[in-house]
C-alpha positions, 0 to 999 in steps of 0.5 A: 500496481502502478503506485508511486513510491515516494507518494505513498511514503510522502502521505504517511510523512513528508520528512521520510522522503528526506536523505539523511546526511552523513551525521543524521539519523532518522527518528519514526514516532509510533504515530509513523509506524502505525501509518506505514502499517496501515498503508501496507495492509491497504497495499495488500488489500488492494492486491488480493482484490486486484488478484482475485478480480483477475482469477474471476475474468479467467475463470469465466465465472461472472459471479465472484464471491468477493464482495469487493469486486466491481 
């Protein structure tokens, strides 16, 4: 989808780009964990909107029931 990544992991926290050394351990708070979810489900938005503008241009049909589509 031509996302970055590390700019999505870095807008739900900063400190999820950071390696953890050999010792250290990574601890994500709920408030973490909602982000991450709601950052999926937006991908996943995305894709079917993107998915369905698609399957509309092939089909030739001009209006798509998706009321996302611009």
């Amino acid at each position: 989808m031509g996302m970055d990544p590390s700019k999505l992991l870095a807008n739900v926290h900063p400190r999820l780009l950071d390696g953890p050394n050999e010792q250290q351990t990574k601890n994500i708070s709920d408030e973490i964990l909602k982000k991450l979810n709601m950052t999926v489900q937006q991908l996943k938005e995305e894709k079917n909107n993107r998915r369905e503008k698609v399957i509309c241009h092939m089909s030739g049909t001009h209006h798509c029931s998706h009321a996302s589509l611009g």
